[in-house]
N, C-alpha and C positions, 0 to 999 in steps of 0.2 A: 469354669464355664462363664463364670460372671467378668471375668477378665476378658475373655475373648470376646463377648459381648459387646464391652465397654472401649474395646481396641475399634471392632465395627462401627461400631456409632463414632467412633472420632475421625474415622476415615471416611465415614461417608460426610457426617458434616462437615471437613474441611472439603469434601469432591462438589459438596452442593456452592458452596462461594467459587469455586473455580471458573475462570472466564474460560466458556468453550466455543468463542467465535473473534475474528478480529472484529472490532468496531472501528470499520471505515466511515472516515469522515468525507463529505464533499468542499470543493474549495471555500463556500461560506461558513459552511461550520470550522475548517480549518483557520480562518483567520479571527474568527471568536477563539477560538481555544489556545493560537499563539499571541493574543492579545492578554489573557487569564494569563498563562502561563508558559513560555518558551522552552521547547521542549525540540530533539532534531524531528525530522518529518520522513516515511515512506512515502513517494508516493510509487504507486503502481499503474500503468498502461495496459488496457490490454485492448481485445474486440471478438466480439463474439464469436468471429470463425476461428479465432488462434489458437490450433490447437493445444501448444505449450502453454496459452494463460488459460487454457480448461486445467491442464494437467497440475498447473500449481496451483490453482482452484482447488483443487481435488488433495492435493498433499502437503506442499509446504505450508501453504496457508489454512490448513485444518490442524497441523503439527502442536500439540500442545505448550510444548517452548518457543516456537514462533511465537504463538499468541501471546505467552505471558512475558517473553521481552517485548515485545509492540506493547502492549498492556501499560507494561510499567514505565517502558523509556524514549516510546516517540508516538508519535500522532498518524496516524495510516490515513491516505488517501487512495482512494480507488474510482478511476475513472476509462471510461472506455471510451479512448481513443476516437472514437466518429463519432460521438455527439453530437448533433446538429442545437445542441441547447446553448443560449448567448449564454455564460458564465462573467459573473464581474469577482475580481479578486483585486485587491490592494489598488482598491479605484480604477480600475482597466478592465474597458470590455472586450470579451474575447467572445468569437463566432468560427465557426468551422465554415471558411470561405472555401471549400473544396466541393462544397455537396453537389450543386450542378454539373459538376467539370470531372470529378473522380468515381472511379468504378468503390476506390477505397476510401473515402475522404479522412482527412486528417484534419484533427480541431486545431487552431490556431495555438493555444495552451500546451497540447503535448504538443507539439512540434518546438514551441519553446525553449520547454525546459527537456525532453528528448530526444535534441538535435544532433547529430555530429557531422564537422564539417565534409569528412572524409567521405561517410557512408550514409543511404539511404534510411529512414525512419523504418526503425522495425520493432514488430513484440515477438514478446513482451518486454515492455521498460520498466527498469525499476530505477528511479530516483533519490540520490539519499542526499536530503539539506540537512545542513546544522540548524541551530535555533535559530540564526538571524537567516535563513534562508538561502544561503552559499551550498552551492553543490561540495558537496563528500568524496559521491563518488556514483557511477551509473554503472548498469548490468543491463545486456540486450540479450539475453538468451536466456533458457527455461533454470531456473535455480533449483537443486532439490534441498531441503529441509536443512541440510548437514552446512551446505552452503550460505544459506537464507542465515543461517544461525552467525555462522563466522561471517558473514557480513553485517549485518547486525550490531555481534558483539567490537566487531572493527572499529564501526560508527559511532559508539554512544559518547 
């Protein structure tokens, strides 16, 4: 009995350190953190009607291995796409000059870095930079968990 006890209490105490959330950074905090430490970067796009960045809201991104490879081996950024907020990053300011003019508007920032020449700006995007900030690789469609993971582990 005292063994099974002592099994419990070690499982729970390692469940209590466990990270149970991504810690998204914003573009200022991301550029204090790859200043400390270069590490690759997610970043994530989405906007509040999309239904696919609900649904990876909801799964991949609650996924307990998502979390703990983000955790351990890059910096997550999560930004929603029509911000009307001026953002400055690596000395540049950036403003979402769509707001007057679009039913959708698109920030200057995600259209940036998830641009393709070929096709219209869609979410959700995901973004993968290495340490110095060089794209990886980009994903425009809903990820589930199985995938989020194998891209991930592709990138480190």
């Amino acid at each position: 009995m005292k063994l099974l006890l002592y099994i419990f209490l070690l499982i729970s105490y390692g469940n209590a350190f466990a990270q149970t959330e991504i810690d998204w950074l914003n573009f200022e905090q991301l550029e204090v953190k790859l200043k400390e430490e270069p590490k690759p970067i997610l970043i994530y796009f989405y906007a509040d009607w999309c239904a696919y960045c609900k649904k990876m809201d909801r799964h991949a991104f609650k996924d307990q291995k998502v979390i703990e490879l983000l955790a351990k081996d890059f910096y997550a950024v999560k930004m929603n796409a029509e911000t009307k907020d001026t953002l400055v990053f690596d000395g540049a300011r950036f403003i979402n000059d769509e707001v007057e003019t679009h039913r959708s508007p698109t920030h200057q920032l995600a259209k940036l870095l998830a641009s393709r020449n070929d096709q219209a700006f869609s979410l959700p995007a995901l973004i993968l930079l290495n340490k110095d900030f060089k794209v990886i690789d980009r994903k425009f469609s809903y990820l589930t968990s199985d995938r989020m993971l194998e891209l991930l582990k592709y990138s480190r």
